[in-house]
Backbone as CSV, one residue per row, in Angstrom:
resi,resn,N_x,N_y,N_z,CA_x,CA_y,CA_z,C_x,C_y,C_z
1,UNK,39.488,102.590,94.662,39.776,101.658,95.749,40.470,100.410,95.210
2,UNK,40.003,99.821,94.165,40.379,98.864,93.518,41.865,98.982,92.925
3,UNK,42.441,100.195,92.504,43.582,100.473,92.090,44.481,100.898,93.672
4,UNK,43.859,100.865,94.665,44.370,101.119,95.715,45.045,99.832,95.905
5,UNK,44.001,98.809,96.512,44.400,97.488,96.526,45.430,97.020,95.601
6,UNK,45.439,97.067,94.450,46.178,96.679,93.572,48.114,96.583,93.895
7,UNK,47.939,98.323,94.107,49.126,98.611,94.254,49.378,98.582,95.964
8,UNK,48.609,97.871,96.857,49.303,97.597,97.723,49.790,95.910,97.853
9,UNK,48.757,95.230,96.960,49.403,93.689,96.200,50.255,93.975,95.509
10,UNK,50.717,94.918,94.794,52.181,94.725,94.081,53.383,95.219,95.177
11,UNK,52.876,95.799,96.006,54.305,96.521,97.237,53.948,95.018,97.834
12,UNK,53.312,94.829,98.071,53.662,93.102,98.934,54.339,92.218,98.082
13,UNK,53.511,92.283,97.069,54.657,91.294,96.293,56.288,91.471,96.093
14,UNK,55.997,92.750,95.812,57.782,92.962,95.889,58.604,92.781,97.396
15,UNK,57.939,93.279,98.484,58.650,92.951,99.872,58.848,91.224,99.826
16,UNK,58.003,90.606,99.064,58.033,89.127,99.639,58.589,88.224,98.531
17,UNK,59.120,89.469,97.204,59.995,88.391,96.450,61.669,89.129,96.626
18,UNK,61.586,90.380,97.384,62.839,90.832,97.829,63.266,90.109,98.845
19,UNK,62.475,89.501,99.810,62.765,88.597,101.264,63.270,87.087,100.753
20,UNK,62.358,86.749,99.565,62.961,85.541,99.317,64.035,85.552,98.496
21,UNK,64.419,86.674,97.942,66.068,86.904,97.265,67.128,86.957,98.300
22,UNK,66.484,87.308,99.361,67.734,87.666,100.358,68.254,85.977,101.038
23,UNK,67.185,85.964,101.284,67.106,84.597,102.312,67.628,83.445,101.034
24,UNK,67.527,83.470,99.562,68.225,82.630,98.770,69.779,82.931,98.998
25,UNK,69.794,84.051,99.217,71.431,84.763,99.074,72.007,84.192,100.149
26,UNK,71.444,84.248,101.162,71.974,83.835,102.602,72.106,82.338,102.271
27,UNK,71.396,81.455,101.842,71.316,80.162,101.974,72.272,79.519,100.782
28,UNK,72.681,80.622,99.945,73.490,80.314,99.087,74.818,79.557,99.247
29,UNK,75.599,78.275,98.928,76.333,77.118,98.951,77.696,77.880,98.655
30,UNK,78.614,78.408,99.623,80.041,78.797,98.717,80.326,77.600,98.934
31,UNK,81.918,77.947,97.537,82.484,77.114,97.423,83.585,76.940,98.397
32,UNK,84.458,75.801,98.644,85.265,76.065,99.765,86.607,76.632,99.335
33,UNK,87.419,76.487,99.688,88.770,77.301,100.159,89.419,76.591,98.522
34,UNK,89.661,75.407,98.595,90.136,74.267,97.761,89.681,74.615,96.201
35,UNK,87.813,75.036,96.043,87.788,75.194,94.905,88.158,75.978,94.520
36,UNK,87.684,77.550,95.603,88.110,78.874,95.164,89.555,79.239,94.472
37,UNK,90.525,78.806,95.255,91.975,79.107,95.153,91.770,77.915,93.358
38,UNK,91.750,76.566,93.510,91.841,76.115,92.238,91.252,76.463,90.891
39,UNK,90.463,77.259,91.001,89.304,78.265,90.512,90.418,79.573,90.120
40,UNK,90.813,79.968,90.535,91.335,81.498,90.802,93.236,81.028,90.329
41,UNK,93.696,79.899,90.122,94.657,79.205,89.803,94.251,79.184,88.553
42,UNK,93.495,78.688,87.693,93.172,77.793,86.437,92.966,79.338,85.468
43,UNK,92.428,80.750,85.732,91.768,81.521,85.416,92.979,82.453,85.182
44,UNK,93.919,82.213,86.382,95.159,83.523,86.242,96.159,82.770,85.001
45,UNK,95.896,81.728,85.023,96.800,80.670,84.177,96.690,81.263,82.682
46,UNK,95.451,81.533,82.566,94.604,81.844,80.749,95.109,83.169,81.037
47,UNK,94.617,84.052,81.715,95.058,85.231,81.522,96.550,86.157,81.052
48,UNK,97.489,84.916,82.290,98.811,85.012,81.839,99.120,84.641,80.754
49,UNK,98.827,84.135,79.892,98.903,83.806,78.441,98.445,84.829,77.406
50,UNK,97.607,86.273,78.110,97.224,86.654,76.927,97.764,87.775,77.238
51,UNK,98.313,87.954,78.867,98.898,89.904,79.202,100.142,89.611,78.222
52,UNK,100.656,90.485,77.713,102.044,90.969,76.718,102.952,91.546,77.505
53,UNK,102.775,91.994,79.152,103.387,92.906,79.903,102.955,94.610,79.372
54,UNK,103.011,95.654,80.774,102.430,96.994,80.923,103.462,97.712,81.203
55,UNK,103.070,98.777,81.318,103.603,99.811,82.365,102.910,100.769,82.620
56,UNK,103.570,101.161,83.849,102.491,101.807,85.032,103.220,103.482,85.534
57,UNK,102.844,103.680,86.660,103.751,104.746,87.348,102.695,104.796,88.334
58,UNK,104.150,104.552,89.753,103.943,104.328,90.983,104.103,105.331,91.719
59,UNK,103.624,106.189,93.459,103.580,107.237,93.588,103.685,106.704,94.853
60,UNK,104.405,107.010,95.995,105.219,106.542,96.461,105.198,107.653,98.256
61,UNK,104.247,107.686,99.186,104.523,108.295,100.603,104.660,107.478,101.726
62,UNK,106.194,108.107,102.365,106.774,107.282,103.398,107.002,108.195,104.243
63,UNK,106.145,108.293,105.715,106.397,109.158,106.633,106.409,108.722,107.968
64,UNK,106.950,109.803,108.873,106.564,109.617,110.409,106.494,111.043,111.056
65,UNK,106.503,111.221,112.524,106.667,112.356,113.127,107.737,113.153,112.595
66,UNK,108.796,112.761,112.395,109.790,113.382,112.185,110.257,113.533,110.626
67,UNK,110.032,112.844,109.826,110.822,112.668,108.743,109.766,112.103,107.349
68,UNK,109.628,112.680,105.923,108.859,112.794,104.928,110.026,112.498,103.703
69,UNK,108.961,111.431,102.699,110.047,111.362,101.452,108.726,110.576,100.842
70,UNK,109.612,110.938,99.288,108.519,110.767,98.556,108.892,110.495,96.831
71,UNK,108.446,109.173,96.371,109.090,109.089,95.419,108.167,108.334,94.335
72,UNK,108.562,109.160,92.658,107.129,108.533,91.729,108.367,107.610,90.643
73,UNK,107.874,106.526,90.582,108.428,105.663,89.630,107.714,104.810,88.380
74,UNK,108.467,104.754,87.763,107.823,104.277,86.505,108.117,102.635,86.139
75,UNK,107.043,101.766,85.986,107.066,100.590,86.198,106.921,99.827,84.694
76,UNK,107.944,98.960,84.578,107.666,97.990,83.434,107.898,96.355,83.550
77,UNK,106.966,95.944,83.103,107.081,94.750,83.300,106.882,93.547,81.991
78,UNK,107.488,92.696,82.210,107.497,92.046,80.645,106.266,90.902,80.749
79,UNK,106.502,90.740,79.217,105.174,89.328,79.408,105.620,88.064,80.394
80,UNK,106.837,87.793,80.649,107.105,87.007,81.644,107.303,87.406,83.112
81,UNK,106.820,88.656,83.083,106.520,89.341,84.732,107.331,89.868,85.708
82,UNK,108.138,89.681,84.855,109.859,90.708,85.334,109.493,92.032,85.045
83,UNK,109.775,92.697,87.059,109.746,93.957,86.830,111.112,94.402,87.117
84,UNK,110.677,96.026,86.172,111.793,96.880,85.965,111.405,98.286,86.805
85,UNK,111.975,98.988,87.473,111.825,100.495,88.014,112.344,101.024,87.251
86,UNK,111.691,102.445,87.100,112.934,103.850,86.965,112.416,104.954,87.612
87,UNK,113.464,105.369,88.718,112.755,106.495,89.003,113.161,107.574,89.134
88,UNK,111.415,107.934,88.304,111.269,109.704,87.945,111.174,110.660,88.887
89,UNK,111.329,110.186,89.833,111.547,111.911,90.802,111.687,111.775,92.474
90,UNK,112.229,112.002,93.010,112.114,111.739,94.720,112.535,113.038,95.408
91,UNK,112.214,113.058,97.003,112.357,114.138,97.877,111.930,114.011,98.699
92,UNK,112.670,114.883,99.807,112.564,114.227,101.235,113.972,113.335,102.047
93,UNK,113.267,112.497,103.097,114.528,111.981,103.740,115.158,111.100,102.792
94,UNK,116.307,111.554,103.105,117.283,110.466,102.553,117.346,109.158,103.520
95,UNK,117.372,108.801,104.501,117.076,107.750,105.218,116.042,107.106,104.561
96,UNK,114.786,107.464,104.779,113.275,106.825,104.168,113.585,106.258,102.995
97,UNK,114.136,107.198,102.088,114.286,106.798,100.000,115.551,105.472,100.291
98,UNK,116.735,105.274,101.338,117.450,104.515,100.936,117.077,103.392,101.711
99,UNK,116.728,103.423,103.432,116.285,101.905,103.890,115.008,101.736,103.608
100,UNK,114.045,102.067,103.294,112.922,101.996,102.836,112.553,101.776,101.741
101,UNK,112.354,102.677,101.042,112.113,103.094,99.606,112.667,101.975,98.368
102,UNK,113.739,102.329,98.639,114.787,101.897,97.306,114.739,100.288,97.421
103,UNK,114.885,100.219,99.207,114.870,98.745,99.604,113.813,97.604,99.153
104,UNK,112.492,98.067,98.785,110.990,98.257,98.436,111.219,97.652,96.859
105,UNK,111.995,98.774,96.381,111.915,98.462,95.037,112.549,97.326,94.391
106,UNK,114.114,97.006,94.984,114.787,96.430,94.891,114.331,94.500,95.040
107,UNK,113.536,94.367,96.338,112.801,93.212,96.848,111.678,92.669,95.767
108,UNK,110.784,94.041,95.439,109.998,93.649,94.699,110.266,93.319,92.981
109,UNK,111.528,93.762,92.825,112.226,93.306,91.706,112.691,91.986,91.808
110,UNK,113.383,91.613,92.875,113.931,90.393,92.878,112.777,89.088,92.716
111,UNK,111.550,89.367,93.592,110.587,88.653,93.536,109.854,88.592,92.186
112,UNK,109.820,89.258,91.520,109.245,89.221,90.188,109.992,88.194,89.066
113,UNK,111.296,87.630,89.813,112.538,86.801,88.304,111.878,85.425,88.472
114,UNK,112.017,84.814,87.653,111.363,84.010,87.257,111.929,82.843,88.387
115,UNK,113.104,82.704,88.946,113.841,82.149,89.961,112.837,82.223,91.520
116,UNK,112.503,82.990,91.402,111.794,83.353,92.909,110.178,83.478,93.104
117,UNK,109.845,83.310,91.735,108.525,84.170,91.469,107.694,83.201,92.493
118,UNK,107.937,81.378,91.994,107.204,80.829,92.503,106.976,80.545,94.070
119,UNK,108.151,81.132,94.643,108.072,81.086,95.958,107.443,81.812,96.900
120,UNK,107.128,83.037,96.230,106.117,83.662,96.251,105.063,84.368,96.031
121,UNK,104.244,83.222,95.060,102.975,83.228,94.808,101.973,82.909,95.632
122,UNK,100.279,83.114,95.354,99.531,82.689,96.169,99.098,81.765,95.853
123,UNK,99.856,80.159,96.215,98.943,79.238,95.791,99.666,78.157,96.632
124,UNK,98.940,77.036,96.545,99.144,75.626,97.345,100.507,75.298,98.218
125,UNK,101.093,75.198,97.454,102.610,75.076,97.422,103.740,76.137,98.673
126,UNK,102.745,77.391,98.775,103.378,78.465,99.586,102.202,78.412,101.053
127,UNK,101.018,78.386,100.738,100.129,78.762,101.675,98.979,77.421,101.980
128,UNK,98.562,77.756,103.449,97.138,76.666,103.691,95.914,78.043,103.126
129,UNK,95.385,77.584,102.963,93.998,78.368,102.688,92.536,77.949,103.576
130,UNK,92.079,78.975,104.023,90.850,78.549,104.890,89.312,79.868,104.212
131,UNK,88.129,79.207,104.541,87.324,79.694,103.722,87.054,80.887,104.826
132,UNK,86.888,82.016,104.850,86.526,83.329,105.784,85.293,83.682,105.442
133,UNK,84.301,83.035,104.006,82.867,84.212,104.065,83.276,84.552,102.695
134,UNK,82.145,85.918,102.556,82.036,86.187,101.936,81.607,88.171,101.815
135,UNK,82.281,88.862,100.634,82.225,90.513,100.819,81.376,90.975,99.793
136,UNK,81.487,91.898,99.810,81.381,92.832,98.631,82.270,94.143,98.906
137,UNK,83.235,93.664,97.559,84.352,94.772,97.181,83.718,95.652,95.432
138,UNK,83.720,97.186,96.256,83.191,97.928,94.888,82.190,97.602,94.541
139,UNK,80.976,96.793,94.990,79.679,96.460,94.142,79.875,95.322,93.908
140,UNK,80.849,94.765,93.686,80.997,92.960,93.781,81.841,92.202,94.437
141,UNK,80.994,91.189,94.283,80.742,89.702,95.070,81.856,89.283,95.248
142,UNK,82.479,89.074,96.392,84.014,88.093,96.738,83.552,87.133,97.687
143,UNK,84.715,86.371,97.323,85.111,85.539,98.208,86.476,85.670,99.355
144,UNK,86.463,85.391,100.559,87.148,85.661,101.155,88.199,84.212,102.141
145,UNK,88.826,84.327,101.953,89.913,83.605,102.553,91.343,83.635,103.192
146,UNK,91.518,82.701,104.290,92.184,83.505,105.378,93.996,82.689,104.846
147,UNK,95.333,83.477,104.958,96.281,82.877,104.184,96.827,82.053,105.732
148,UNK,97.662,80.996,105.330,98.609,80.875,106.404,99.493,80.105,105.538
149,UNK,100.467,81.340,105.735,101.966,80.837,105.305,102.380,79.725,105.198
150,UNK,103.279,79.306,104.856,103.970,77.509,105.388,105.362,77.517,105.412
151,UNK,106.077,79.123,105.515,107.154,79.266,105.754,107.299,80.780,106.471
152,UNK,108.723,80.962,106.905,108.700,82.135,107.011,109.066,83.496,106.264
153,UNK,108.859,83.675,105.133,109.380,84.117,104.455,108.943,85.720,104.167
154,UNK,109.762,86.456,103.740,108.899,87.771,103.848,108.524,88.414,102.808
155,UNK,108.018,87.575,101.698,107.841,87.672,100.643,106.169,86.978,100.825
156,UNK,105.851,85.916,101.938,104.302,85.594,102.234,103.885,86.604,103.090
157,UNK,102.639,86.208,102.995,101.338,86.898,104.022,100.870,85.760,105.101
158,UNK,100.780,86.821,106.012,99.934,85.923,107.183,98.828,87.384,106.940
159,UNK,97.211,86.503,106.447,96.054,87.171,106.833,95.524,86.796,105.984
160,UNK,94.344,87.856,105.366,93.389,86.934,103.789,93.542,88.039,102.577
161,UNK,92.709,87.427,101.810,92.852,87.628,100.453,91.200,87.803,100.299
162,UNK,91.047,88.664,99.250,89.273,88.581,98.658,89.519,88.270,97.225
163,UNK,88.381,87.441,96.839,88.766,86.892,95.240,87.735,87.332,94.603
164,UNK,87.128,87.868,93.664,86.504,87.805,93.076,85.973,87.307,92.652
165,UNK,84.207,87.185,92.877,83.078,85.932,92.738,82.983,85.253,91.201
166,UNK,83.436,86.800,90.010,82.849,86.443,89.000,84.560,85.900,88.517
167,UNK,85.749,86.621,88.316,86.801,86.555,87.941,87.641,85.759,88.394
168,UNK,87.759,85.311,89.575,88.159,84.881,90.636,89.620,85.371,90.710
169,UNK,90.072,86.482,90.350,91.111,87.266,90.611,90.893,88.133,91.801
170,UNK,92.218,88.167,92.697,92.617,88.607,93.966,92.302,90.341,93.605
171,UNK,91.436,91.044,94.318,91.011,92.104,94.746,91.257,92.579,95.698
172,UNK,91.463,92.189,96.615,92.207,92.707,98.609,92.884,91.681,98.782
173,UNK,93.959,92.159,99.596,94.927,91.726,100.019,94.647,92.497,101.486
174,UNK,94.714,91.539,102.680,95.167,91.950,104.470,96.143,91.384,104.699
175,UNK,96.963,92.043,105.702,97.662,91.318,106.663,99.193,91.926,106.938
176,UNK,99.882,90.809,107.454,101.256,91.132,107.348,102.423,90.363,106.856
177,UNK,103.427,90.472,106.500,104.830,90.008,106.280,104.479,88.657,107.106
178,UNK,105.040,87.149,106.360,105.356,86.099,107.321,106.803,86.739,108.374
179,UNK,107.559,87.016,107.753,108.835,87.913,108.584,108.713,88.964,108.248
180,UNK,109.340,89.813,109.056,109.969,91.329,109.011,110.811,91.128,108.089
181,UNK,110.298,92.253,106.811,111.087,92.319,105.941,112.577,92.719,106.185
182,UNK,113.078,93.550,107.014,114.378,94.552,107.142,114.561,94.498,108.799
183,UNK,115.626,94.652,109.191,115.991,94.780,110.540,115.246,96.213,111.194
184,UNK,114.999,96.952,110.081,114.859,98.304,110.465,113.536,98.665,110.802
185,UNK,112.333,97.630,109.613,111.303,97.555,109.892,110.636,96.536,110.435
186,UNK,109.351,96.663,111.078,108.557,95.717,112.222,107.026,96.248,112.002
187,UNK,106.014,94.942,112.634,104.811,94.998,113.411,104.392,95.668,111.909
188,UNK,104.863,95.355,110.621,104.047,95.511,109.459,102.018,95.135,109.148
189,UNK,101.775,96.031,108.638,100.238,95.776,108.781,100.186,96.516,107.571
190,UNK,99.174,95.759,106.421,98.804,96.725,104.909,97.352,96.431,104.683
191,UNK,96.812,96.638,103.661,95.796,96.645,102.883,95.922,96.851,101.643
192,UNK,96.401,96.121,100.333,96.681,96.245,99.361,95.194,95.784,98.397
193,UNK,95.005,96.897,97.554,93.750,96.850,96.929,94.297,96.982,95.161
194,UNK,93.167,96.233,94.499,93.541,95.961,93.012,92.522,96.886,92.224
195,UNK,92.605,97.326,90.706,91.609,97.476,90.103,91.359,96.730,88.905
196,UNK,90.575,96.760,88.086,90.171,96.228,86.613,91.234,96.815,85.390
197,UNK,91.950,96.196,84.587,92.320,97.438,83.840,92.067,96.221,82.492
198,UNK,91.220,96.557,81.569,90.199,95.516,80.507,90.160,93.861,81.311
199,UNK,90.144,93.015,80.990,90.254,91.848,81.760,90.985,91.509,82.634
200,UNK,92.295,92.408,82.995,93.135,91.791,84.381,93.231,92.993,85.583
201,UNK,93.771,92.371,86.403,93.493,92.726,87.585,95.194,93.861,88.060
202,UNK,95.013,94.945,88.284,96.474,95.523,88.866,96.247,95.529,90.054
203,UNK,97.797,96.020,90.772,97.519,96.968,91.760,97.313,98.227,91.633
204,UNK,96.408,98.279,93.161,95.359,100.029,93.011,96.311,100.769,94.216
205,UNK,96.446,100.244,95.080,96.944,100.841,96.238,97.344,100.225,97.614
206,UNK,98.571,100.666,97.984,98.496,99.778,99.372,98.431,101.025,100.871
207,UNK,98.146,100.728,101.416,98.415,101.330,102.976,99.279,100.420,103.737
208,UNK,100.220,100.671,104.313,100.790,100.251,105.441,101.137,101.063,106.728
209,UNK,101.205,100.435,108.141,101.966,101.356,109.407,102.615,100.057,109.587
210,UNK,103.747,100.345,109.866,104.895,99.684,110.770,105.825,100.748,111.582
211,UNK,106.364,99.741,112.331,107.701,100.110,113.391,108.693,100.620,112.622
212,UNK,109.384,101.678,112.812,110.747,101.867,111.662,111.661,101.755,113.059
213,UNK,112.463,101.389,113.920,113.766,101.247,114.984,113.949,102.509,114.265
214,UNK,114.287,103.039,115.880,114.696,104.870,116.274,114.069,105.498,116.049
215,UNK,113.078,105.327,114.787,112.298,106.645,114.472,110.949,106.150,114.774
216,UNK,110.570,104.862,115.463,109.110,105.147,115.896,107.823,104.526,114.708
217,UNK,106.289,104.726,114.776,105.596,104.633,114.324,106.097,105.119,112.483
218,UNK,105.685,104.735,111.451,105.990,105.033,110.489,104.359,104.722,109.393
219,UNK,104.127,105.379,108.469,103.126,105.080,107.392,103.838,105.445,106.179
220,UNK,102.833,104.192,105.021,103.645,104.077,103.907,102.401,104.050,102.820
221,UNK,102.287,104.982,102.018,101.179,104.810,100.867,101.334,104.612,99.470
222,UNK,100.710,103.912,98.497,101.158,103.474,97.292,100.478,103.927,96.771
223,UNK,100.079,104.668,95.767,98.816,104.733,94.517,100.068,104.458,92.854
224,UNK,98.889,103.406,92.402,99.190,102.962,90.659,98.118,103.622,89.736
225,UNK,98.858,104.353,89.078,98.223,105.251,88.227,98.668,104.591,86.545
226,UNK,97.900,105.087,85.506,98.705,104.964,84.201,99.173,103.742,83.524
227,UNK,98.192,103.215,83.928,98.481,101.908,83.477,98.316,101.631,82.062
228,UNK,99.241,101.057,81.098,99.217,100.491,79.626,99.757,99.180,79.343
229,UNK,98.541,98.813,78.591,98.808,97.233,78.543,99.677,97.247,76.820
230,UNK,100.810,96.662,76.787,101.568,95.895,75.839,100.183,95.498,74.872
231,UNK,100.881,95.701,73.304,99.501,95.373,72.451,99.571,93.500,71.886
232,UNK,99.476,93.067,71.911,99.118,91.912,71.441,100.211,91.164,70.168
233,UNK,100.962,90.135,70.575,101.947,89.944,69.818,101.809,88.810,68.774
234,UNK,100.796,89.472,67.867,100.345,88.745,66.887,101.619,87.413,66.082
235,UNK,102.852,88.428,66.011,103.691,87.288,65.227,103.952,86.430,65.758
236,UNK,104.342,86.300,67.365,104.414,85.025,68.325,103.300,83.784,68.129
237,UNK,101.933,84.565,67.983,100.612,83.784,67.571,100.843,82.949,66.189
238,UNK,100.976,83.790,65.230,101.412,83.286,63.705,102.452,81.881,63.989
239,UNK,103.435,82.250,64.616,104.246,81.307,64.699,103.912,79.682,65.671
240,UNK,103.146,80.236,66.922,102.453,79.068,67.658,101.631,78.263,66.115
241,UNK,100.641,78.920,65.927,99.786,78.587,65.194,100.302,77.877,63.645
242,UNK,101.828,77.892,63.257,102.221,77.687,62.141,103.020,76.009,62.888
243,UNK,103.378,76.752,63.816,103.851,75.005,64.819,102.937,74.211,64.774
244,UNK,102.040,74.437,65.492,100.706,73.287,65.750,100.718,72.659,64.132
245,UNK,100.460,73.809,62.513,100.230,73.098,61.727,101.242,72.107,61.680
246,UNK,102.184,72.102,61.684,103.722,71.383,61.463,103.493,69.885,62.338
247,UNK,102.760,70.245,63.489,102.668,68.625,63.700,101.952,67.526,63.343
């Protein structure tokens, strides 16, 4: 009886230190919009200092009722974040691969030069930021926040972002285009999701549906596979490190 009791004082105890974990969780203080983003600014800053640039290979479905294409490309990008395409294989509409597709690649190249990069980044300067809550993406803790553009540009987002509680690197991406990217396309809507690859953050995948003019409803899917990180450019280091002595 006595070991009965026992173990129904330890199931109470646990219901009533699980209730007060929750109710701490709930009562828990985020930070606001201001720190998060300056937080998630200061963190991508260090990081960019230590990626060398990767490469990847991108996999590529663009469809509708009528018409299928499909194209896998191989992605490189330098330590200063200039990307490069090449692509390894396509099929399907030729419409889709040239106003779509190619168009895709081409944009997201241009946005990557060091000329443009900053115009569209996620930070102060491009966007207001508002605090939305809080998720859980994959088993962890985000933060969530809602974007609003400050131009029209179709290189921003109108919608939110999830940051990561511990990293504070961008994990989801919602929303849509501040503009329609292309005359051709409209009423854009995605979900672009990231993964871990050792300390930084890629892209994992996007979904989109938009309007394609003439041809109607359209869907567009991304998966990033193969990712390799650039190894570490020790002699650049040698040489920082031989500067500093010099002063």
């Amino acid at each position: 009886m006595k070991m009965a009791m026992n173990s129904v004082i330890l199931t109470l105890s646990i219901v009533v230190l699980t209730a007060r974990l929750g109710i701490a969780q709930t009562n828990e203080v985020l930070p606001t919009a201001d720190e998060v983003v300056a937080r998630m600014i200061q963190l991508d800053a260090r990081r960019q200092t230590q990626l060398q640039g990767y490469t990847a290979t991108r996999h590529y479905v663009a469809f509708n009722k009528q018409r299928r294409a499909e194209m896998l490309v191989r992605i490189t990008c330098t330590k200063d974040g200039v990307k490069e395409f090449a692509t390894l294989s396509e099929e399907g509409s030729r419409w889709i691969r040239k106003h779509v597709l190619y168009k895709m690649l081409k944009e997201e190249a241009e946005a990557s030069r060091r000329d443009t990069r900053s115009s569209t980044r996620i930070i102060p300067a491009n966007y207001d930021f508002q605090g939305a809550g809080q998720d859980i993406i994959d088993g962890r803790s985000a933060y969530v926040l809602s974007l609003i553009p400050k131009a029209e540009n179709k290189y921003l987002i109108a919608g939110k972002i999830w940051v990561d509680a511990t990293d504070y690197s961008i994990v989801r991406i919602e929303g849509r285009p501040a503009r329609n990217p292309s005359f051709w396309t409209r009423n854009v809507h995605f979900v672009h999701t990231y993964e871990k690859v050792g300390p930084f953050w890629f892209a994992a995948s996007t979904h989109s549906v938009s309007e394609i003019r003439i041809f109607g409803p359209a869907e567009l899917t991304i998966e990033n596979s193969e990712y390799s990180l650039n190894p570490p450019d020790h002699a650049a280091d040698d040489r920082n490190h031989e500067a500093r002595l010099s002063q």
